[in-house]
matplotlib code that plots the C-alpha trace (Angstrom):
import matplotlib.pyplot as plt

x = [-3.5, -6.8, -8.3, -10.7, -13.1, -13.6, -15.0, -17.4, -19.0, -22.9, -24.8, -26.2, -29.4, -30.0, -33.0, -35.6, -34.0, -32.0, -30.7, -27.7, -24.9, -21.1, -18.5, -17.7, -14.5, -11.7, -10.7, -12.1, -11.9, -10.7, -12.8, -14.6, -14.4, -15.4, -18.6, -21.0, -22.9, -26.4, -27.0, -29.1, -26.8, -27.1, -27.4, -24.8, -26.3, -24.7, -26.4, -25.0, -26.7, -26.1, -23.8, -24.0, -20.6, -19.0, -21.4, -21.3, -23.2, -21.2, -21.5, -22.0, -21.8, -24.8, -25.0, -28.4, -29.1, -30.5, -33.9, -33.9, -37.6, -38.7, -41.1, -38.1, -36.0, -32.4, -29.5, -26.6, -23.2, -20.6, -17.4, -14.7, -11.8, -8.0, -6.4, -5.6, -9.3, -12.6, -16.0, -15.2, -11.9, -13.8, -16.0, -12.8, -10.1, -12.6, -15.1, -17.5, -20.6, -19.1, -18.1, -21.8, -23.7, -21.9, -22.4, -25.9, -26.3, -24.6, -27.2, -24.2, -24.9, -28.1, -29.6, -28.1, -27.5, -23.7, -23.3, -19.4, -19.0, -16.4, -14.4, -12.5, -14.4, -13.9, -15.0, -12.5, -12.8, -11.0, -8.0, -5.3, -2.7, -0.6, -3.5, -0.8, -1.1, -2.3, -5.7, -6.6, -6.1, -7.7, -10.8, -10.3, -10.8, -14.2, -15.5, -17.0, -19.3, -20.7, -21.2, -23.9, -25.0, -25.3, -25.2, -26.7, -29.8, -29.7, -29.5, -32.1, -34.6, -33.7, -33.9, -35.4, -32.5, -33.3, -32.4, -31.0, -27.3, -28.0, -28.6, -25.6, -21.7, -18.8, -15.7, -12.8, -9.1, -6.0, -7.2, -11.1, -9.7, -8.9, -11.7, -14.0, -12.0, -12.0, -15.9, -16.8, -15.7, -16.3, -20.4, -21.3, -24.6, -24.9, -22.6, -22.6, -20.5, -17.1, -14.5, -10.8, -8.8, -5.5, -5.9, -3.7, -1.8, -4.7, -5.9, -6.3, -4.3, -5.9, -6.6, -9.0, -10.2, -11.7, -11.7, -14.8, -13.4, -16.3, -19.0, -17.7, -18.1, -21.6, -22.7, -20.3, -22.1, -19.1, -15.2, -13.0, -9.5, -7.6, -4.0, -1.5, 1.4, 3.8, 1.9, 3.9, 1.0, 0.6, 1.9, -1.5, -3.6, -1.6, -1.5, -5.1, -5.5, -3.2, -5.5, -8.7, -7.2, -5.8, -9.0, -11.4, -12.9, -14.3, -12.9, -11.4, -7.9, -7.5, -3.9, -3.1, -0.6, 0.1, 0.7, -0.8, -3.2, -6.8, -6.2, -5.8, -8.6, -11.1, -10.6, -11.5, -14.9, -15.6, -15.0, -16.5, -19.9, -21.1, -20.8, -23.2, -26.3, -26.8, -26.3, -22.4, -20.8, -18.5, -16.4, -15.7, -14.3, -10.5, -10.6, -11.3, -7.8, -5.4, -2.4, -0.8, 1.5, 4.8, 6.3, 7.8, 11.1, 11.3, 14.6, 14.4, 12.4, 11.4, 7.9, 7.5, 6.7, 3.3, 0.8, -2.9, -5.8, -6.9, -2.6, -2.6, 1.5, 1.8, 5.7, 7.3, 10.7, 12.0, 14.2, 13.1, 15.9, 14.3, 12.2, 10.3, 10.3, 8.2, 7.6, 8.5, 6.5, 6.2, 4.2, 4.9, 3.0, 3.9, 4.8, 3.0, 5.6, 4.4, 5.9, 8.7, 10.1, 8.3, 7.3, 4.4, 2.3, -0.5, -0.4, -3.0, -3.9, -0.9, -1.0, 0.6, 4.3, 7.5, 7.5, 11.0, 10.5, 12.5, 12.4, 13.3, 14.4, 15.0, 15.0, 17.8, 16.0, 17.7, 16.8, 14.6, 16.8, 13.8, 13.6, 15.7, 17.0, 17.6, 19.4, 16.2, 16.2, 19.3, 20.4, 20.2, 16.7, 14.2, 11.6, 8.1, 6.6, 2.5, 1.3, -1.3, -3.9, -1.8, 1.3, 1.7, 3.7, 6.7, 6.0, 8.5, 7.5, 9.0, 10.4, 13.8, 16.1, 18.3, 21.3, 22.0, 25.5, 27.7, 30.5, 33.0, 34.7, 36.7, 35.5, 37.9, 34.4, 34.4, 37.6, 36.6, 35.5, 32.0, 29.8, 26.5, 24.5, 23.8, 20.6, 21.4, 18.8, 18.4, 20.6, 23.0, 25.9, 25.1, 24.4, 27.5, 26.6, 24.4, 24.4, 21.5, 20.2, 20.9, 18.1, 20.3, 17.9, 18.0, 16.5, 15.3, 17.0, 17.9, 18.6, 21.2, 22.2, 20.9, 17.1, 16.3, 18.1, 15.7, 13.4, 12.6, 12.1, 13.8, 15.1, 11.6, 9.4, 12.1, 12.1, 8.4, 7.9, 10.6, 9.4, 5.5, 7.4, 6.3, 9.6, 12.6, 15.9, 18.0, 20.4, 19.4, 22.4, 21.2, 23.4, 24.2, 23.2, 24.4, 27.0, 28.0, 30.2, 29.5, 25.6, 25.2, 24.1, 21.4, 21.0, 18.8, 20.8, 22.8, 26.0, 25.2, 22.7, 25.7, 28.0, 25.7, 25.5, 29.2, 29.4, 27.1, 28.9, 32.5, 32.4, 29.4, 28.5, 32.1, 32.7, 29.3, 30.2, 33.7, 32.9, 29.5, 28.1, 25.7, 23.8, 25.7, 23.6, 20.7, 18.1, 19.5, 19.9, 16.9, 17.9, 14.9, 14.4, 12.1, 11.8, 15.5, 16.2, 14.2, 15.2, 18.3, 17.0, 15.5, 18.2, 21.0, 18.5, 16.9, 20.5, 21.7, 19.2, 21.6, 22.9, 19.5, 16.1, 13.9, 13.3, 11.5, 10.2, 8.8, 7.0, 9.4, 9.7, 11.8, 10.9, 7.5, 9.0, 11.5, 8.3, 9.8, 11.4, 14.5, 15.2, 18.0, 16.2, 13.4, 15.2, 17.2, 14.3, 12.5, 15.7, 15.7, 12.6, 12.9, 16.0, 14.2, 11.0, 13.1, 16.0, 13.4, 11.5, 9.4, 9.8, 7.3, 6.2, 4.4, 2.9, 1.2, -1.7, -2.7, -1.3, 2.4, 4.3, 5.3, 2.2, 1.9, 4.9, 5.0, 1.6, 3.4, 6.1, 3.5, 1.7, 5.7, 6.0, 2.7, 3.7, 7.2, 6.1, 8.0, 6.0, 5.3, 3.1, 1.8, 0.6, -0.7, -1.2, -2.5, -0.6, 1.5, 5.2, 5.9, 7.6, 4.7, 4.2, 7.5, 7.8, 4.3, 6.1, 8.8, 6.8, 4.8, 7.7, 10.3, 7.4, 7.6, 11.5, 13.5]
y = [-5.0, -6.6, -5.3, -2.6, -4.2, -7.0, -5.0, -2.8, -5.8, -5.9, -6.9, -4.7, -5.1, -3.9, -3.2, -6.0, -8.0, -10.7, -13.6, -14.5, -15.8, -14.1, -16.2, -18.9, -19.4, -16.8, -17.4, -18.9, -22.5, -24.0, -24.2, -20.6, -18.8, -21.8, -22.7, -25.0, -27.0, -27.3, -23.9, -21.1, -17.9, -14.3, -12.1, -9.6, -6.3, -3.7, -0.3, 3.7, 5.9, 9.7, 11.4, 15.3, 15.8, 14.1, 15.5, 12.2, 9.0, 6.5, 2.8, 0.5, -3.5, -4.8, -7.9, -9.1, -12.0, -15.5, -15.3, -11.7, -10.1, -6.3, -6.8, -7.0, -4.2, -5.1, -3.4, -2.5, -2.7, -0.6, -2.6, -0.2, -1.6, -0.4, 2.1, -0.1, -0.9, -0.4, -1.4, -5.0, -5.5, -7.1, -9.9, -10.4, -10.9, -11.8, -13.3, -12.0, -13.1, -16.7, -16.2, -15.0, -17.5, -20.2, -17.9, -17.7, -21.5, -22.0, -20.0, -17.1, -14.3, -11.7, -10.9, -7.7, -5.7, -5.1, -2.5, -2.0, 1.4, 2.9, 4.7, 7.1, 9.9, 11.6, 12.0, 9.9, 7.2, 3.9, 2.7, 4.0, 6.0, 7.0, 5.8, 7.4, 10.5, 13.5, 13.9, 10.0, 10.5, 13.6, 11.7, 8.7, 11.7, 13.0, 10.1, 10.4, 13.3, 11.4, 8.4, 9.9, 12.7, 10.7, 6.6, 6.3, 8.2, 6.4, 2.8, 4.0, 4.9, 1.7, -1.1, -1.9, -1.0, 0.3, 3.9, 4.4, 4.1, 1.1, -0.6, 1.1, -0.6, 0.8, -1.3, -1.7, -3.0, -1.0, 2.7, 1.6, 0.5, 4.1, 5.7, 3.3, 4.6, 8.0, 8.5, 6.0, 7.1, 11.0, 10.1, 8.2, 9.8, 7.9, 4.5, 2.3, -0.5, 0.7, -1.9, -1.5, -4.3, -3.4, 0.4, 2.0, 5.5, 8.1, 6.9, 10.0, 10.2, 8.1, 11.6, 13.0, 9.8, 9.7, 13.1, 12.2, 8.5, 8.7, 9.1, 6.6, 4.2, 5.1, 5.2, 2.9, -1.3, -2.7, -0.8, -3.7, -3.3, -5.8, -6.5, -9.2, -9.8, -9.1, -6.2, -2.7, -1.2, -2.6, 0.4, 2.5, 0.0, -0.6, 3.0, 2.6, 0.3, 1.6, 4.7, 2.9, 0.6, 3.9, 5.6, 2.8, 2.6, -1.3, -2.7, -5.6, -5.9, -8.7, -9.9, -12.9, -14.3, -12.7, -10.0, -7.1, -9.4, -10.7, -14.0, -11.3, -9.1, -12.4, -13.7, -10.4, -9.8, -13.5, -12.6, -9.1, -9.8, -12.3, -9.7, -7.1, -6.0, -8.2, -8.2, -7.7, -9.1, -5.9, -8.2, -10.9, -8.7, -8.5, -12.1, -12.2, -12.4, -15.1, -13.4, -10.9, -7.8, -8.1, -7.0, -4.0, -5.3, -7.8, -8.2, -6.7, -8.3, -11.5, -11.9, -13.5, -13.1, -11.6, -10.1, -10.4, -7.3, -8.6, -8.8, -12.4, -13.1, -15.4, -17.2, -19.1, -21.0, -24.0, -26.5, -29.7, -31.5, -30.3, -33.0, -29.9, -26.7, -24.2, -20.1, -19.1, -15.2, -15.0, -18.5, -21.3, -22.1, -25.5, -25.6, -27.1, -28.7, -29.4, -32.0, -29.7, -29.2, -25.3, -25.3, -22.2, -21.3, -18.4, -16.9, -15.8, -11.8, -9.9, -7.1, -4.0, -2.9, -4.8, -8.8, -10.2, -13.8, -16.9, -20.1, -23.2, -25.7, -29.2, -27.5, -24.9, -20.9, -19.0, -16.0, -15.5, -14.9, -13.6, -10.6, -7.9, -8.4, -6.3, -7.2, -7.5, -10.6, -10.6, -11.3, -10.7, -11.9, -11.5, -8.8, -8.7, -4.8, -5.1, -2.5, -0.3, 2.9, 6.3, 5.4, 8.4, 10.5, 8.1, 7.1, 8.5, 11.8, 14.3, 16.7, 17.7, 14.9, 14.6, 11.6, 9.2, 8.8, 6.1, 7.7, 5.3, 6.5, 4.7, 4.2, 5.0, 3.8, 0.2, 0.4, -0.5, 0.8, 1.3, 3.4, 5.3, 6.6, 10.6, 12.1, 15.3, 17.5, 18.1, 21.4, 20.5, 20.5, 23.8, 25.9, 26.0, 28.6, 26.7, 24.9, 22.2, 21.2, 17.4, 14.7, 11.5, 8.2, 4.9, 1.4, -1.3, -4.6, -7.1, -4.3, -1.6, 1.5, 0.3, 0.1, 3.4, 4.1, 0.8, -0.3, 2.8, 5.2, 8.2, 9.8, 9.9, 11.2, 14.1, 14.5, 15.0, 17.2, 19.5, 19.9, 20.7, 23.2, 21.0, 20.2, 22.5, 21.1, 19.1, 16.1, 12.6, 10.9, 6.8, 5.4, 2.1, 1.4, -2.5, -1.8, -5.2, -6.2, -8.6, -7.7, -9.0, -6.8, -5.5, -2.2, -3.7, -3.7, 0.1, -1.6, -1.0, 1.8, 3.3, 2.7, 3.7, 7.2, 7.6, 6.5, 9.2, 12.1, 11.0, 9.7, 10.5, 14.1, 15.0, 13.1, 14.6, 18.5, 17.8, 16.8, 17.8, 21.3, 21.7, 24.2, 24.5, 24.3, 21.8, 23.6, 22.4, 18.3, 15.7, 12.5, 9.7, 6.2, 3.0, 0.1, -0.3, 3.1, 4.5, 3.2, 4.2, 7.4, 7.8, 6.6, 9.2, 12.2, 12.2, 12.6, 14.8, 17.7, 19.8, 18.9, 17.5, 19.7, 17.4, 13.6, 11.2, 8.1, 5.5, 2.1, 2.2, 3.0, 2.4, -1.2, -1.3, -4.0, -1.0, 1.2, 2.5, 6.0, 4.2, 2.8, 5.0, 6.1, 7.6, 8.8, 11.0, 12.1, 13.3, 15.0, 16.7, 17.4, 21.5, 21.0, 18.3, 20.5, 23.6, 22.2, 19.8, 21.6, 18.5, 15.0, 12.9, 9.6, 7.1, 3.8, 1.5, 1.1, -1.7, -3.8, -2.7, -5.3, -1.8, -0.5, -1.9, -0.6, 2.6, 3.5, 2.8, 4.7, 7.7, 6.9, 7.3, 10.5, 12.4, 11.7, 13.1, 16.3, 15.6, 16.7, 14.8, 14.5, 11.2, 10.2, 7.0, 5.2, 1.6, -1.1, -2.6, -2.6, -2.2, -0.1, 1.5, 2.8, 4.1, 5.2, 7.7, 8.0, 10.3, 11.5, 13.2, 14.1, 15.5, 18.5, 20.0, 19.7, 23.2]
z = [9.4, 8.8, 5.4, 6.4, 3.4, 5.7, 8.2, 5.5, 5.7, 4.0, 0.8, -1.6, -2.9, -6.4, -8.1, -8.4, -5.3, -7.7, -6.2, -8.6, -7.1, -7.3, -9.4, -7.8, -9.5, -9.5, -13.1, -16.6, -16.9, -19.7, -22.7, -21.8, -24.8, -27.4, -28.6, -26.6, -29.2, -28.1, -26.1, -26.7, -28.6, -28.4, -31.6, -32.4, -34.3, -36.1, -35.7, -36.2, -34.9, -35.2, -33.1, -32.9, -31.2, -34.0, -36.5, -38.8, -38.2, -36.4, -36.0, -33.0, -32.2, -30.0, -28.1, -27.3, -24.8, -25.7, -25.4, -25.8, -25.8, -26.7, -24.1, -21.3, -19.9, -19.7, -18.1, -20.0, -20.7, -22.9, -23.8, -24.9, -27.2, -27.2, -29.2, -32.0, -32.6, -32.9, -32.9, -34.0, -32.0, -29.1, -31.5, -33.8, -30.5, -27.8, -29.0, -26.9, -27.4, -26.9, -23.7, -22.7, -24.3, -22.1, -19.0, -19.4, -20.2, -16.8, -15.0, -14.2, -16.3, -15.4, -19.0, -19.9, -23.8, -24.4, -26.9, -28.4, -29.6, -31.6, -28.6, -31.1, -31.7, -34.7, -38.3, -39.4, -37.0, -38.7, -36.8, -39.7, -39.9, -36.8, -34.0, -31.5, -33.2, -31.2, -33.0, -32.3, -28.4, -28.0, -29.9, -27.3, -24.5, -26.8, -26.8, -23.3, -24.6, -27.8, -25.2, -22.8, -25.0, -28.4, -27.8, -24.5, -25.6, -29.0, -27.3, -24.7, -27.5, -29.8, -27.8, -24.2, -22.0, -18.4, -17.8, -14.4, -12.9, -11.2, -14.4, -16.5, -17.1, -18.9, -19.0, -21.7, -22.2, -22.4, -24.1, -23.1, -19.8, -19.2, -21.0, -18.7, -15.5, -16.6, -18.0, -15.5, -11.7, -13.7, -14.3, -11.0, -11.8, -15.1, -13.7, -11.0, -12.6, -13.5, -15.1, -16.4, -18.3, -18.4, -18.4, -20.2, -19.5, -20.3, -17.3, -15.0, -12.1, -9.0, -7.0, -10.1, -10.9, -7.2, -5.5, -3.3, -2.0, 0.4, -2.4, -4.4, -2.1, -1.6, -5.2, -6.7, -6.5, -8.4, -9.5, -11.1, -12.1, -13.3, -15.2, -16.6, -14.3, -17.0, -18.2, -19.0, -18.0, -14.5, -12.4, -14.0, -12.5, -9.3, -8.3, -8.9, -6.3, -3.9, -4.0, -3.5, -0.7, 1.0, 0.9, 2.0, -1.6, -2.4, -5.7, -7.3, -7.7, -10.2, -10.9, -13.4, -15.2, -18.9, -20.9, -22.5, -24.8, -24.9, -22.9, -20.1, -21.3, -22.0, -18.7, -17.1, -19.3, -18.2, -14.0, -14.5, -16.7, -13.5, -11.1, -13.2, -12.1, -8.9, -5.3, -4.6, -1.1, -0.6, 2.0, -0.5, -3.1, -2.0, -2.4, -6.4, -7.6, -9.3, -7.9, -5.8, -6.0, -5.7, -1.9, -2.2, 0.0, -3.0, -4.3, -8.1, -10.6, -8.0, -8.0, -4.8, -1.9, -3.2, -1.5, -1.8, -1.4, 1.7, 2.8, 3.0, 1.3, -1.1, -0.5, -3.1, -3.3, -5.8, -3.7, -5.4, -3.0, 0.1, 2.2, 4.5, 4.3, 6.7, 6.9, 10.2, 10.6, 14.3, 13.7, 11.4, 8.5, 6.2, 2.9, 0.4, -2.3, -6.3, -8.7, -9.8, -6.5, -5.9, -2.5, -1.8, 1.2, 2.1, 5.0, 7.3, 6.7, 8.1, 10.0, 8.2, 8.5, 8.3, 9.6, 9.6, 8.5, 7.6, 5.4, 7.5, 5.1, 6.7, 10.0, 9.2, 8.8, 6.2, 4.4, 1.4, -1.7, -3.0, -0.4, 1.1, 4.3, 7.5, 10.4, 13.2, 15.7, 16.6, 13.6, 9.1, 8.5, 5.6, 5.9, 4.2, 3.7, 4.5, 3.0, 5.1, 5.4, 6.8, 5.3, 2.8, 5.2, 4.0, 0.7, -2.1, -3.5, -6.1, -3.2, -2.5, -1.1, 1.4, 1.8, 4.3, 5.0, 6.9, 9.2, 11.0, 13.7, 16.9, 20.1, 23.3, 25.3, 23.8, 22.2, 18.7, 15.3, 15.2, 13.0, 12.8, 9.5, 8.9, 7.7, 5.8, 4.5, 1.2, 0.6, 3.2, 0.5, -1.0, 2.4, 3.7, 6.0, 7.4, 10.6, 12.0, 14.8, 15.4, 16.1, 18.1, 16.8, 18.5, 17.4, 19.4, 20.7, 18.0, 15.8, 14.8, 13.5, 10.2, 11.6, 10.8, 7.8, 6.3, 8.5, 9.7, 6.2, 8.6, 5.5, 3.4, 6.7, 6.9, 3.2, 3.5, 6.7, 5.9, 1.6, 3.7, 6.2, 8.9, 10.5, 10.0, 8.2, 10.4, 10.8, 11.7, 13.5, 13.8, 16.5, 16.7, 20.5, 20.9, 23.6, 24.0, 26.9, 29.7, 29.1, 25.6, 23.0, 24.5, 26.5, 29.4, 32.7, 34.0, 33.1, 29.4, 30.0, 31.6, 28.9, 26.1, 28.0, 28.4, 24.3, 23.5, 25.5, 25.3, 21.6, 19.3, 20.3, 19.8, 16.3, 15.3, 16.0, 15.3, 11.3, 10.4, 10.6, 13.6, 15.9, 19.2, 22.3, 24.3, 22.3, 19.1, 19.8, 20.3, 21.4, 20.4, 20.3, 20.2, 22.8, 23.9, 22.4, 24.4, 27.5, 26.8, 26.0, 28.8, 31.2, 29.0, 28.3, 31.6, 33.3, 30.9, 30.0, 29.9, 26.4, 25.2, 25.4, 23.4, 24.2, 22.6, 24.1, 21.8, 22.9, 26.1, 29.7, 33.0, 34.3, 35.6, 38.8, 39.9, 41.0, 44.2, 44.5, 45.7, 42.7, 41.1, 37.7, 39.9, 42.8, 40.6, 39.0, 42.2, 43.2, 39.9, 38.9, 38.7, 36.8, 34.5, 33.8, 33.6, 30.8, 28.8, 25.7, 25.5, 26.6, 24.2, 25.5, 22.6, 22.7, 20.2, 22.3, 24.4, 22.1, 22.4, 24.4, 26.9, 27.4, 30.6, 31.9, 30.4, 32.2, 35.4, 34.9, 33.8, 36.9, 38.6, 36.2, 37.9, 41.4, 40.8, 38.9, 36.0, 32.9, 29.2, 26.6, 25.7, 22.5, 21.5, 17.9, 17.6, 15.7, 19.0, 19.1, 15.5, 13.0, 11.4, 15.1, 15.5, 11.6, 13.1, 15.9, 14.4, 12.1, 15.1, 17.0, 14.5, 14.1, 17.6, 17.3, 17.6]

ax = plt.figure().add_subplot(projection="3d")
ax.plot(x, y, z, "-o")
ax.set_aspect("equal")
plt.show()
């Protein structure tokens, strides 16, 4: 899916109408944060001022510009240190006013005061002791009050600092990461420039950070979050960002190489300062990052493929033997290959959802060590998860759980072992007087009963639905619907539309209510399935609604070039059509929108539908033939089930 941040496209114009550029680099070069002989420096300042939430006088590091002048007004920013520190952690680690100086002798920094405060606020305020202790946090959490009730005020009165939002920054590392998060996105009345280095775990929870994603994005001119790759701390700020991305709220997402440690933290007050107190290109901001996230189909601990805020994937492989190697994703993109044989390219944004994908080295595709695989295409190939807007209804909560279970069983339709995989609710094992209704769930061609279990997240969207109350407890039988035989593996032709049928009757529905504890009766079995699934769905349910009263048609249809009522699909219909109407609770047709590879020829066979009598509902849900389509698709349908 194409970032949604490229399309909130528009410059905003801060006070006074500057004309500073954005960075132009995406990280510090080398030599940032040492002295340049010959340039104009800053002054640092120590000040206290007093604080009446405290009730002592507490002290204060200022920054002021080269060239400073009481007969200015500058903006300002309040640089918050980590829990091991305080008001001097930032000069004696980060050297600070260094890395300003040089930015303002480059012409890349707007003049602006940067006052470092002493973020723990209480009497005795010297990092000693236990600085994990109980007391020391909760004075990390009371410093927000002391901040715009006793520091703002004081710097306000002291020097020439501009008083509105538009001219106010808080950012920090690790504990001041949070506290900037936190005080920050909590004040938008007293901050438009929000920044977290690294933010560490008393950062609130993404939902109370940003209740009002909507206002945010309308008061906030610049939210930065940024982390070390190898970072403990990483998942804060990456639930962070998915937040933000998920509700529509502009940001920086700034992933580098390192630690927990001030080459991490320097690097980000270097990218951040330039961006203060000028105009910002909203579209541009997804771009500002040295790397990506991890894919969550990674294999564990690989940290390629990556992908980027704007979903462009970073791919990565070391085959220093290799003469060519290529990405094939649906196109084919070249990799580039470096003098120790690592050979990387970056895609094009990708569109969200699962894209199987294979390396071809030397002209021979094989999978991706790096990445899980599923078998799609025909065949096992990697698979890269794009991550996109909507998708909650299948991420992993803290609810109840259900299992997904693998049952063999033998065949006397195809004469061979085959096997499908079980949904059980969560409580199936404890309710033992309890029996379910069964929902029969079929993949698409070039895939298998496995699609899904994986592909698919069936398990999580029932997890979901039935912990809200929004679908009722039930089984989730994911057939495997390759018939084989003379017609390949597919289920195209009424050979193997023929033999799926007769699988499902003679063999499945008897293995199923034969070992697992089901509702008896039409009313209690679906039958549902995507692309070839549903054709095959269509061709079994349609002919047998008198074991299935629900059907589910995703992305499919009968072929749109047998339109006449002789053909045998819709001359059965028309000579069933009371008995169709009558026996079918629902029969759900879906598409992907114009873009689905089936839209075409679903709207014919609609158009077939309406002249025969036979009634549906039709839903439609963009993204083309693709599983976050179908993942919606169920989601949708499994509520209106039984």
């Amino acid at each position: 899916m194409r970032n949604v941040l490229l399309i909130m496209l528009g410059v905003v114009l801060l006070s006074g109408g500057s004309t500073f550029a954005q960075p132009t680099v995406k990280e510090a070069p080398k030599g940032f944060d040492q002295p340049t002989a010959g340039i104009s420096a800053g002054r640092i300042d120590s000040i206290s001022y007093p604080s009446k939430t405290v009730g002592t006088v507490r002290k204060a590091l200022v920054y002021t510009p080269p060239g400073y002048s009481k007969r200015k007004k500058y903006p300002v920013l309040y640089l918050l240190h980590g829990i091991g520190g305080d008001e001097k952690e930032w000069l004696r680690g980060g050297r600070p006013q260094v890395i300003l100086d040089n930015l303002y002798a480059a012409g890349k920094l707007k003049p602006m005061l940067v006052v470092m405060p002493n973020g723990r606020a209480m009497p005795d305020d010297r990092p000693i002791g236990n600085i994990y202790g109980p007391d020391k946090v909760a004075a990390f959490a009371n410093f927000e009050k002391d901040l715009l009730t006793d520091l703002i005020p004081y710097i306000e009165k002291t020097y020439p600092a501009l008083r509105n939002r538009e001219n106010r920054a808080v950012a920090g590392l690790s504990m001041g990461g949070g506290q900037s998060l936190n005080f920050g996105l909590g004040n938008l009345d007293r901050f438009a420039w929000v920044g977290g280095f690294s933010s560490a775990p008393n950062t609130k929870l993404p939902e109370q950070l940003v209740p009002d994603p909507a206002q945010a994005a309308k008061q906030l001119k610049l939210l930065w979050i940024s982390c070390g790759d190898q970072d403990g701390l990483l998942p804060i700020s990456q639930r962070t960002h998915d937040y933000l991305y998920e509700h529509r709220v502009p940001h920086v997402y700034y992933l580098e190489a390192g630690g927990h440690d001030f080459k991490v933290w320097k690097n980000g007050l270097y990218m951040f300062s330039q961006f203060l107190f000028k105009p910002v290109e909203v579209a541009a901001l997804p771009t500002y990052t040295v790397l990506g996230a991890p894919a969550a189909t990674n294999v564990r601990n690989a940290k390629y493929p990556q992908i980027l805020p704007d979903n462009r994937a970073v791919f990565r492989l070391k085959a220093p033997g290799v003469q060519q190697a290529q990405l094939d994703l649906g196109r084919k993109y070249d990799m580039m290959k470096d003098s120790s044989g690592t050979w990387t390219v970056t895609t094009d944004t990708l569109s969200r959802g699962l894209h199987y994908y294979s390396l071809v080295l030397d002209g021979l595709p094989i999978a991706d060590p790096a990445s899980a695989t599923f078998y799609g295409m025909g065949r096992m190939a990697s698979g890269i998860e794009v991550p996109g807007r909507g998708t909650s209804f299948y991420a992993l909560r803290d609810v109840p759980h259900g299992e997904v279970r693998m049952r063999r069983y033998y065949s006397k339709v195809t004469n061979s072992w085959r096997q499908f995989y079980v949904y059980t609710p969560a409580g199936y094992d404890a309710n033992t007087a309890t029996k379910y209704p069964v929902l029969y769930l079929l993949h698409g061609g070039g895939e298998d009963e496995t699609g899904w279990a994986r592909q698919g997240k069936a398990d999580l969207i029932l997890d979901n639905l039935i912990a809200e109350k929004k679908a009722k407890p039930m089984l989730v039988v994911m057939l495997d619907g390759n018939m084989g035989g003379p017609g390949g593996l597919a289920g195209f032709n009424e050979g193997t539309l023929k033999r799926f049928e007769d699988e499902l009757k003679q063999t499945v529905l008897p293995v199923v209510e034969s070992n697992y504890r089901v509702a008896a009766g039409a009313t209690n079995r679906a039958l549902a399935g995507l692309s070839m699934g549903g054709l095959q769905t269509l061709y079994a349910g349609i002919r047998n609604t008198e074991l299935f009263a629900h059907l589910g048609v995703f992305s499919s249809g009968f072929f749109a070039n047998n339109t006449a009522l002789s053909d045998p699909q819709y001359a059965f219909m028309k000579a069933n059509a009371g008995t169709i109407n009558t026996n079918l609770k629902q029969l759900w047709l879906s598409m992907g929108g114009p873009a689905d590879i089936a839209y075409a020829n679903n709207k014919v066979m609609r158009a077939k539908m309406d002249e025969l009598g036979i009634r549906y509902v039709y839903s439609e849900y963009p993204g083309g033939h693709t599983w976050p389509v179908w993942r919606h698709d169920l989601y949708l349908f499994a509520q209106g089930l039984f």
